[in-house]
N, C-alpha and C positions, 0 to 999 in steps of 0.2 A: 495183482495188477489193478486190481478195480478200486484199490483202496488208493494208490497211486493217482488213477485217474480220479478219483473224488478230492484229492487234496489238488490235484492241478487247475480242477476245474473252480473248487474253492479259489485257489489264489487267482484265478482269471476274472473270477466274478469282483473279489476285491480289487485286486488291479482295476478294473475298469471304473469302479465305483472313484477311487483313486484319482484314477485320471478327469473324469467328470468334475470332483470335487477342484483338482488343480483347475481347470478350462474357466470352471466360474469363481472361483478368486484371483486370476486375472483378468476375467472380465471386468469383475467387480472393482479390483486395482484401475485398471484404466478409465474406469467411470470417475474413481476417484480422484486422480492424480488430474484428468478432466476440469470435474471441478473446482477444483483447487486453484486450478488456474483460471480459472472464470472468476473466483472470488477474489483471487490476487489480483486480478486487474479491475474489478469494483471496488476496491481496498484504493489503490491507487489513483482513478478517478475521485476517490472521495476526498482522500487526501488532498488531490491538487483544488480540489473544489473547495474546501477547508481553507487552505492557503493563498488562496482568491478571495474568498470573504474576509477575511484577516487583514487582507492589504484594504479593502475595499471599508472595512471598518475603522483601521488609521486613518484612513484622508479622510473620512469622515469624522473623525474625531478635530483633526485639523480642522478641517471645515466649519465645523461647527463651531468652534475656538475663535477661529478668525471672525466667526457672523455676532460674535459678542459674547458667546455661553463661556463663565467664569469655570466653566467645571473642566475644564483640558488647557485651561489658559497657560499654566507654567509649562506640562509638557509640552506644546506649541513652540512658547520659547525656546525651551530648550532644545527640540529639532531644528528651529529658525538658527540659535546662535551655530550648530552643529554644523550647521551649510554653509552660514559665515565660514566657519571656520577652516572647511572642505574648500573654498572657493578663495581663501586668503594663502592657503598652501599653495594650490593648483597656481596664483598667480606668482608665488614667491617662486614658485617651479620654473616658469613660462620668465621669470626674471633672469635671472643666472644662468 
């Protein structure tokens, strides 16, 4: 009987140690899973912030085209002719 109770008591000690170990890798999991999504959404502000500067860097290239700089000149044109040409549909649209 006592050799019974020393394997129960074994497997009680492990069980417990068990269960301890599960408690803190879900803790740990929801720390993580946590931050995950803190950094997904600094991923995603950075992103749009990215994609703001981008727009903010064409018109300025525009910009800067249109004040006389030879260096974005033909791209220039070529967005100018591109609006022509967006603005000569729209009215052949607005015709018919």
């Amino acid at each position: 009987m006592s050799e019974l109770s020393k394997v129960i008591d074994s497997l009680e000690v492990k069980f417990f140690k068990l269960s301890k170990k599960l408690e803190n890798f879900e803790k740990l999991n929801n720390d993580l899973v946590q931050e995950l999504s803190v950094v997904k959404e600094i991923m995603k502000q950075k992103e749009e912030k990215i994609h703001s500067l981008e727009k903010e860097l064409e018109s300025l290239k525009i910009t800067n085209s249109l004040l006389g700089s030879d260096e974005y000149k033909k791209e220039t044109k070529l967005k100018i002719n591109a609006l022509i040409r967006e603005i000569d549909y729209c009215i052949a649209q607005l015709s018919e």
